[in-house]
FIKOLZA-1660 file (N, C-alpha, C; in steps of 0.1 Angstrom, whole numbers, plus 5000, padded with zeros to 4 digits):
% residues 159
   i   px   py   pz ch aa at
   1 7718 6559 1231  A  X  N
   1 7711 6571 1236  A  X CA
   1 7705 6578 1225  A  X  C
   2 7715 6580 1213  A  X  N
   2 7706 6588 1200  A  X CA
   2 7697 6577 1198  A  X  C
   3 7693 6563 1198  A  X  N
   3 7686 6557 1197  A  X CA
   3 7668 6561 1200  A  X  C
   4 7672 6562 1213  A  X  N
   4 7662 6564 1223  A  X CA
   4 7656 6575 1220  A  X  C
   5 7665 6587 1217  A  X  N
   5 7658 6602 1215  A  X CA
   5 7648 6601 1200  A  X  C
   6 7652 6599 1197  A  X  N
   6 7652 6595 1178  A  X CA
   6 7641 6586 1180  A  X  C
   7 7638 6574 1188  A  X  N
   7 7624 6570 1184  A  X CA
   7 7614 6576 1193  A  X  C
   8 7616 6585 1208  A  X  N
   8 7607 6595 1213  A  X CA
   8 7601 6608 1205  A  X  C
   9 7614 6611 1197  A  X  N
   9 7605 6619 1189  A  X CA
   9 7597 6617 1174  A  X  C
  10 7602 6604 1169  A  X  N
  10 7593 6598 1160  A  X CA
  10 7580 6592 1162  A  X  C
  11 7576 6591 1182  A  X  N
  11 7563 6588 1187  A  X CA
  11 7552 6598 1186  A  X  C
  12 7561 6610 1195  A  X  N
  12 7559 6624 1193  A  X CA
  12 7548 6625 1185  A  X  C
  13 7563 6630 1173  A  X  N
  13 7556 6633 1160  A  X CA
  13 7542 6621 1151  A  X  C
  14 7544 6611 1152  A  X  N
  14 7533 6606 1148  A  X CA
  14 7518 6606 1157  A  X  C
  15 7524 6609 1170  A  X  N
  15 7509 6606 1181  A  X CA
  15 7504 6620 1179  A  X  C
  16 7510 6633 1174  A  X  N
  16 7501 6645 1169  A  X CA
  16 7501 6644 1156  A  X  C
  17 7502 6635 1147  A  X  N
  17 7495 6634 1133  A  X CA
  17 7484 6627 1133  A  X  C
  18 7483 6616 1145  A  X  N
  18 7470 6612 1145  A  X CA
  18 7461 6618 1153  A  X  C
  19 7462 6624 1167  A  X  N
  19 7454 6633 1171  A  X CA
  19 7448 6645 1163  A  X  C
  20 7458 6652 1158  A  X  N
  20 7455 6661 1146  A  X CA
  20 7445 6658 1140  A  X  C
  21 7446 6649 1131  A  X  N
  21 7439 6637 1122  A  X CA
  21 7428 6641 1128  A  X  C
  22 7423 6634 1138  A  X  N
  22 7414 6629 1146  A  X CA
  22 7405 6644 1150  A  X  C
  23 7412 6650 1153  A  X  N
  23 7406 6665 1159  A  X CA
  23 7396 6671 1148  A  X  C
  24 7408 6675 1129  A  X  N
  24 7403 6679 1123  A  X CA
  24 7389 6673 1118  A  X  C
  25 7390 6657 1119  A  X  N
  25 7379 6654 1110  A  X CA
  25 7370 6655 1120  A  X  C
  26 7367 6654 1134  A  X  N
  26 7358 6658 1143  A  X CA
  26 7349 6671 1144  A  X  C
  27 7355 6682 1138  A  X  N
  27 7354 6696 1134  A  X CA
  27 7343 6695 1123  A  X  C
  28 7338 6684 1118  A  X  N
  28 7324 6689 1106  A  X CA
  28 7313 6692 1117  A  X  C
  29 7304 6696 1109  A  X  N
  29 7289 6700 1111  A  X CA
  29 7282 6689 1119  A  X  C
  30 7273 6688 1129  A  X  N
  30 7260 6675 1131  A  X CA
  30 7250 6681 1128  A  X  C
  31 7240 6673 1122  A  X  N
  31 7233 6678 1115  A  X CA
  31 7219 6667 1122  A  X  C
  32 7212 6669 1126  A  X  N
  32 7202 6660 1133  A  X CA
  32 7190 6654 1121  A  X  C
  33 7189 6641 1114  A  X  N
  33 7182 6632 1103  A  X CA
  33 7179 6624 1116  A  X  C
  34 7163 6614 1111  A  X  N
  34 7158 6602 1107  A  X CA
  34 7159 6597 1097  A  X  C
  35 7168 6585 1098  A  X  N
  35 7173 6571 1095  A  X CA
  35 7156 6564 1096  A  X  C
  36 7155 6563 1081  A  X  N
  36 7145 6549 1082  A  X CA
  36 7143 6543 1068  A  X  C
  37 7136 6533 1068  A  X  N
  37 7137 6520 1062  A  X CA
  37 7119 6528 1049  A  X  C
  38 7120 6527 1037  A  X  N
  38 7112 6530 1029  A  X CA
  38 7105 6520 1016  A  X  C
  39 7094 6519 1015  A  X  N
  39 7091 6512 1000  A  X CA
  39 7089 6526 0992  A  X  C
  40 7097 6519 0979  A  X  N
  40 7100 6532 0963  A  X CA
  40 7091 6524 0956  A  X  C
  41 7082 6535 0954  A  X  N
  41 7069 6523 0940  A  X CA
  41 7074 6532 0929  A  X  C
  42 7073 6527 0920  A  X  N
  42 7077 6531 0906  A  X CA
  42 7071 6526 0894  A  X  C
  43 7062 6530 0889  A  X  N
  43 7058 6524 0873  A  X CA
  43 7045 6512 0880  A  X  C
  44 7037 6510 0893  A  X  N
  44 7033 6501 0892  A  X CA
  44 7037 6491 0895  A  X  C
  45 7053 6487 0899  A  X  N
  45 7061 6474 0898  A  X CA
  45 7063 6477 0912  A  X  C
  46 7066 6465 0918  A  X  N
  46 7068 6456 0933  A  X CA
  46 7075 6469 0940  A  X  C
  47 7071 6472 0948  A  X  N
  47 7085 6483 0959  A  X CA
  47 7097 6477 0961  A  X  C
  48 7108 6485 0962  A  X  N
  48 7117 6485 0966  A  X CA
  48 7125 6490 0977  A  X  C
  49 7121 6480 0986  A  X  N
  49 7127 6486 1000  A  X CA
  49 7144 6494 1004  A  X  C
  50 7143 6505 1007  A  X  N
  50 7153 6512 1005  A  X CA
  50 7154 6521 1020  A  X  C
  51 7169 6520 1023  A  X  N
  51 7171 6531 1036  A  X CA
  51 7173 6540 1034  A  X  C
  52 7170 6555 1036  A  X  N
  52 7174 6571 1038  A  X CA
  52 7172 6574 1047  A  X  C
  53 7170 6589 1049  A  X  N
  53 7166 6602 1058  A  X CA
  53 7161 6605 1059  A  X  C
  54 7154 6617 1066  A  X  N
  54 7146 6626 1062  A  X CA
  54 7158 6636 1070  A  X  C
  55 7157 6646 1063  A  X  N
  55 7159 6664 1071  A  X CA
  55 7160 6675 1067  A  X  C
  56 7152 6683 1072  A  X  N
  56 7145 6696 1072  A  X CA
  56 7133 6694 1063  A  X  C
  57 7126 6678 1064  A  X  N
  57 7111 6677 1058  A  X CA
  57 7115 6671 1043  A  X  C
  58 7127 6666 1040  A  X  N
  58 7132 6666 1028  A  X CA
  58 7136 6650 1028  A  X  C
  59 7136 6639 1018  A  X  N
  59 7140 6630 1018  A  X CA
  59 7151 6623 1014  A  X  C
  60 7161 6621 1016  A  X  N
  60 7172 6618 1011  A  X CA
  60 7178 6600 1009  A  X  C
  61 7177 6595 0993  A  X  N
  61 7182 6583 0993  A  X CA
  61 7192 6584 0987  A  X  C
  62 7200 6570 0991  A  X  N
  62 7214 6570 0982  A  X CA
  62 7211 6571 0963  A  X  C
  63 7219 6574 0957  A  X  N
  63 7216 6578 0944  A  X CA
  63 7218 6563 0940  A  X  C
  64 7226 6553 0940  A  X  N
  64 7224 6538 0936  A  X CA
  64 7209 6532 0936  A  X  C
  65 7204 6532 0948  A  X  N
  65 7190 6529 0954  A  X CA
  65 7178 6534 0946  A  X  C
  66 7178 6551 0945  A  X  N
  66 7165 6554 0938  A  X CA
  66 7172 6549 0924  A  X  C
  67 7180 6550 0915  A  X  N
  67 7186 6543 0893  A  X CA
  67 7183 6534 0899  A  X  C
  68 7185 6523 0904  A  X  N
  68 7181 6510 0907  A  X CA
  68 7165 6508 0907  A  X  C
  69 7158 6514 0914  A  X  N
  69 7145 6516 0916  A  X CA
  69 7136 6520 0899  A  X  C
  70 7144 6528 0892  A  X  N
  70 7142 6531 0876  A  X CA
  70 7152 6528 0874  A  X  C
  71 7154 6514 0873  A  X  N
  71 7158 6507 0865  A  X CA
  71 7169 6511 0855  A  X  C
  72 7177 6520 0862  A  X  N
  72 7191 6525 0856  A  X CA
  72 7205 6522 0865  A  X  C
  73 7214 6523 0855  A  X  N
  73 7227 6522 0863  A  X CA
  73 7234 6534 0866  A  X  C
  74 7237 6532 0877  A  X  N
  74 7247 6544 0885  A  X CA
  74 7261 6544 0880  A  X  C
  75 7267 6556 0875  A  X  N
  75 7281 6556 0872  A  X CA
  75 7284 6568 0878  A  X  C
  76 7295 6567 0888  A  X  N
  76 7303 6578 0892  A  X CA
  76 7320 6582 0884  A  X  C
  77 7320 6592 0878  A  X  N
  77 7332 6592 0870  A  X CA
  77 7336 6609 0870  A  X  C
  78 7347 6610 0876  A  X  N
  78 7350 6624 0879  A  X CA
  78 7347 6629 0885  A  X  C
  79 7338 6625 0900  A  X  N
  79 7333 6633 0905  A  X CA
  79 7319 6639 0900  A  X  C
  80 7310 6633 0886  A  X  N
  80 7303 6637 0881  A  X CA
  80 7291 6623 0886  A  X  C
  81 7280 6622 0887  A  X  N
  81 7273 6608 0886  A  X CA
  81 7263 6611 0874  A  X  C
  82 7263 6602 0870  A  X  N
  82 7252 6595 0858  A  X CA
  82 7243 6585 0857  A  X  C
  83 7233 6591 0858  A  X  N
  83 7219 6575 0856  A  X CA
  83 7219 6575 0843  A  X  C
  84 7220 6565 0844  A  X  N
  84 7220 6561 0826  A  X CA
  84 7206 6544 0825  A  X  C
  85 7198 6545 0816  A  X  N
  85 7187 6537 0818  A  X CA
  85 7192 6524 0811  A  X  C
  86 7186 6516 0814  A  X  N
  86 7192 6499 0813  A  X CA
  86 7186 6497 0801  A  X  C
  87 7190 6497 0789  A  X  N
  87 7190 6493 0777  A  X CA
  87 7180 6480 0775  A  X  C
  88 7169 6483 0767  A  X  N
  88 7158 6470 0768  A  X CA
  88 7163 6466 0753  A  X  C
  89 7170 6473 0743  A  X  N
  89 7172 6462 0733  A  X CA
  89 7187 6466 0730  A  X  C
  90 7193 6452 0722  A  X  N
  90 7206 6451 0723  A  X CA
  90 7209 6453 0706  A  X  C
  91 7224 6455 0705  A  X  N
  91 7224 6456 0688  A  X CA
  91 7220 6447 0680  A  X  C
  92 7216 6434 0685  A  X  N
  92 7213 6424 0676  A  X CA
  92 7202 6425 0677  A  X  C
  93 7193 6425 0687  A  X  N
  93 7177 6426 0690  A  X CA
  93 7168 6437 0677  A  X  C
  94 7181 6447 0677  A  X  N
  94 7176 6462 0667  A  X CA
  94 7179 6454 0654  A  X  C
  95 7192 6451 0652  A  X  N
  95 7187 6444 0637  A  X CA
  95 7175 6436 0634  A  X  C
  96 7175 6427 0640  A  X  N
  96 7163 6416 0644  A  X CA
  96 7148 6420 0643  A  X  C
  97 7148 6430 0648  A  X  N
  97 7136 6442 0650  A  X CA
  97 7131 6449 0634  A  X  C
  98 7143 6451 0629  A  X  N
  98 7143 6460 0610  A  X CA
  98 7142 6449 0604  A  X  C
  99 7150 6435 0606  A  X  N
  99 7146 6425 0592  A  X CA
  99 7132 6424 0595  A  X  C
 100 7124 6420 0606  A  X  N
 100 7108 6417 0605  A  X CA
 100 7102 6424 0600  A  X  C
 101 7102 6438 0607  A  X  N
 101 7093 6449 0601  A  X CA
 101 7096 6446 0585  A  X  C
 102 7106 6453 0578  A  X  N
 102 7107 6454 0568  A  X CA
 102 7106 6444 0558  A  X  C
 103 7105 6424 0566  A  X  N
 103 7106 6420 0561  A  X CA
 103 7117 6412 0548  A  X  C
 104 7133 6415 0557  A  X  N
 104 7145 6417 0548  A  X CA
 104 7146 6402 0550  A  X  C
 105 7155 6391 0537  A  X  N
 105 7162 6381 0542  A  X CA
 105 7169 6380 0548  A  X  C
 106 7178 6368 0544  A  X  N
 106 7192 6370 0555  A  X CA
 106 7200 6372 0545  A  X  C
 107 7196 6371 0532  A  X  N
 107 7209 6377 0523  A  X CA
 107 7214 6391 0523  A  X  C
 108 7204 6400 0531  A  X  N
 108 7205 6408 0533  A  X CA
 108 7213 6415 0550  A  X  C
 109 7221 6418 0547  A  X  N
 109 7231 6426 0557  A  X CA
 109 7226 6439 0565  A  X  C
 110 7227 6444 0580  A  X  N
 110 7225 6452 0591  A  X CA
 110 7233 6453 0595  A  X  C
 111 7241 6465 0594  A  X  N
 111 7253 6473 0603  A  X CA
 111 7247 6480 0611  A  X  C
 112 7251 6477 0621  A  X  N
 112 7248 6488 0638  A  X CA
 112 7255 6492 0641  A  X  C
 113 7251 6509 0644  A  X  N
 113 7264 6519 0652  A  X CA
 113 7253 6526 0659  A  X  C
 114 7263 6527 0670  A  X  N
 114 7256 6539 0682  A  X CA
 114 7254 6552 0672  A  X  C
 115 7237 6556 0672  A  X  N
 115 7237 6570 0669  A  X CA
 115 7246 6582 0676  A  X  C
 116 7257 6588 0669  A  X  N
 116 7262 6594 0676  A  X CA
 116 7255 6608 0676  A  X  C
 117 7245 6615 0671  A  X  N
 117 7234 6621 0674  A  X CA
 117 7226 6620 0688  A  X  C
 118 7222 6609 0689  A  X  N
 118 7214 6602 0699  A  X CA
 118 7217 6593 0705  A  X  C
 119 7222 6595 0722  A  X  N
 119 7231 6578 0726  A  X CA
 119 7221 6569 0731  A  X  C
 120 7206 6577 0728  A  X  N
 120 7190 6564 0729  A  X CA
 120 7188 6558 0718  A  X  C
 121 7195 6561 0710  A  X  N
 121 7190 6549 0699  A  X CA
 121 7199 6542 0688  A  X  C
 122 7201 6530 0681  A  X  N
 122 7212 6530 0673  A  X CA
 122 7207 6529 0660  A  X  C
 123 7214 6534 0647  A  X  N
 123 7214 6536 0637  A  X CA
 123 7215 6520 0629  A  X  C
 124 7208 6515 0622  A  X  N
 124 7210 6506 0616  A  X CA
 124 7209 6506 0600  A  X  C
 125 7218 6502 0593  A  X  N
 125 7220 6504 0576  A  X CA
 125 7215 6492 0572  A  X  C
 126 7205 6487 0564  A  X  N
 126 7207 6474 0558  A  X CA
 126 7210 6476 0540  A  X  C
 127 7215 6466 0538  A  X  N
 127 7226 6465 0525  A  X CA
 127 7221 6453 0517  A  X  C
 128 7223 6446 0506  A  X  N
 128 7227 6438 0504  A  X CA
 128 7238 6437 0491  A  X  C
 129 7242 6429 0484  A  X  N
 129 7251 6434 0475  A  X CA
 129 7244 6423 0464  A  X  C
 130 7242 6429 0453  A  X  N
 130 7232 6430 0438  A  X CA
 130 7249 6424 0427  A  X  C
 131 7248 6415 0423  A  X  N
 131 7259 6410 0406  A  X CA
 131 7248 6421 0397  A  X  C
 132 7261 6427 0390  A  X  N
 132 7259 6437 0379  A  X CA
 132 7269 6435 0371  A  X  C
 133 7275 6424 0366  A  X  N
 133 7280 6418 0357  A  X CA
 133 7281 6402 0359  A  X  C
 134 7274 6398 0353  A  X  N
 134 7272 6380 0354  A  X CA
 134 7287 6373 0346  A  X  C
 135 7291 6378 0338  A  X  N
 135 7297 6373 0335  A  X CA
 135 7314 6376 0344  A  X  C
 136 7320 6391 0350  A  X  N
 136 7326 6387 0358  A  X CA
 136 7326 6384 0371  A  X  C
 137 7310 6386 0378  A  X  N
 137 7307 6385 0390  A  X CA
 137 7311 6396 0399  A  X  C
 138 7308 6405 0392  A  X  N
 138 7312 6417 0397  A  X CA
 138 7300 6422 0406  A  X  C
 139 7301 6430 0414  A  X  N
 139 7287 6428 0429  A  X CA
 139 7289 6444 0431  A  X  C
 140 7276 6448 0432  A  X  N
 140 7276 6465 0443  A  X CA
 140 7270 6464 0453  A  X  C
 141 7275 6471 0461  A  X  N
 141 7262 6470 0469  A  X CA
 141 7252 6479 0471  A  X  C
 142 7243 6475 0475  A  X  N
 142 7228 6485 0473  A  X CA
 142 7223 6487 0486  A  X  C
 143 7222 6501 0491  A  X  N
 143 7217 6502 0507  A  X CA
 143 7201 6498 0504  A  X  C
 144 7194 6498 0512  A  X  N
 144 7182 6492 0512  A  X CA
 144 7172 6500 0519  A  X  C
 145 7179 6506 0529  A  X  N
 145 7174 6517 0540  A  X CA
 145 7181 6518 0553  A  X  C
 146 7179 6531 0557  A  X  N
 146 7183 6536 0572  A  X CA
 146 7173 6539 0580  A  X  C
 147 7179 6532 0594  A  X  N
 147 7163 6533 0600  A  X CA
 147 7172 6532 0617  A  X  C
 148 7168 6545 0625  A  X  N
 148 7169 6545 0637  A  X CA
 148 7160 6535 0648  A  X  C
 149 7166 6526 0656  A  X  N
 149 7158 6522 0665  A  X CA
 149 7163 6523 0681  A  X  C
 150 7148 6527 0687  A  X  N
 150 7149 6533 0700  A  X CA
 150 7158 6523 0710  A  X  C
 151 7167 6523 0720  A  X  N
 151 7172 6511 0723  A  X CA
 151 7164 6505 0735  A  X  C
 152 7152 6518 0740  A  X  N
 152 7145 6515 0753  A  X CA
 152 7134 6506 0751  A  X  C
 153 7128 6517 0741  A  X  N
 153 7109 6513 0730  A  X CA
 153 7112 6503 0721  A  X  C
 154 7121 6501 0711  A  X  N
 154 7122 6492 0705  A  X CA
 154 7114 6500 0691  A  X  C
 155 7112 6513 0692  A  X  N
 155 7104 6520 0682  A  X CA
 155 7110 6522 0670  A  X  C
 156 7112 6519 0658  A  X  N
 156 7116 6522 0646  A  X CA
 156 7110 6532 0638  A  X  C
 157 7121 6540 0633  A  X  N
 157 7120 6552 0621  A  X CA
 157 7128 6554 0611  A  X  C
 158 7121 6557 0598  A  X  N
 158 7133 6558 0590  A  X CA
 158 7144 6569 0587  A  X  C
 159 7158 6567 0584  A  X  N
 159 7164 6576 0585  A  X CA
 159 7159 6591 0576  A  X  C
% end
């Protein structure tokens, strides 16, 4: 018999946690949009067919959809979102980029670090190391130049 009571009222109790449930989330706002289907032209390049809204004369796309459309990536983190643009040159492309210009060999050395100044471009050091005693082979090394390159433009400047 305590069986029986004991799982009537554990029905109970759960069939008004989901009603509840159910009541409260029913309780938001309607808000009356058109749902429709869109081409995003951007820069000249192919559209991008994309679905939104419209309401109150206003257009509304998902925030993935339009960074996608310019060619950035969507990061959601904390509650915060971020378009961040899609990197057209990589650390190696930036070195690659300073030995031509400048014409460096390959004896010569390119360290890459994210400008922490600027997270659009990275800092590149080139080095090489010079014998300044022949007889113990003793070596310095000699910076050669500092030169920021853009990671979008591929633009070079010196530090």
């Amino acid at each position: 018999m305590n069986d029986k009571v004991k799982g009537l009222i554990l029905g109970i109790t759960i069939g008004s946690m989901i009603t509840g449930a159910t009541a409260f989330a029913a309780s938001g706002m309607n808000i009356d949009v058109v749902k429709k289907k869109f081409n995003i032209y951007f820069d000249g390049l192919e559209p991008l067919r994309a679905e939104g809204f419209i309401y109150n004369g206003k257009l509304y796309l998902p925030a993935r959809t339009f960074a996608e459309a310019i060619e950035n990536k969507v990061i959601l983190e904390n509650n915060d979102l971020y378009l961040v643009p899609s990197a057209n040159y990589d650390e190696f492309t930036a070195s690659q980029l300073v030995r031509e210009k400048y014409g460096y060999s390959d004896s010569v050395y390119c360290d890459i670090e994210k400008d922490p100044s600027n997270r659009n471009r990275y800092l590149v050091r080139a080095y090489e190391y010079v014998i300044i005693d022949q007889t113990t082979g003793e070596e310095e090394e000699i910076t050669l130049g500092e030169y920021y390159v853009d990671k979008y433009t591929g633009k070079i400047t010196q530090k």
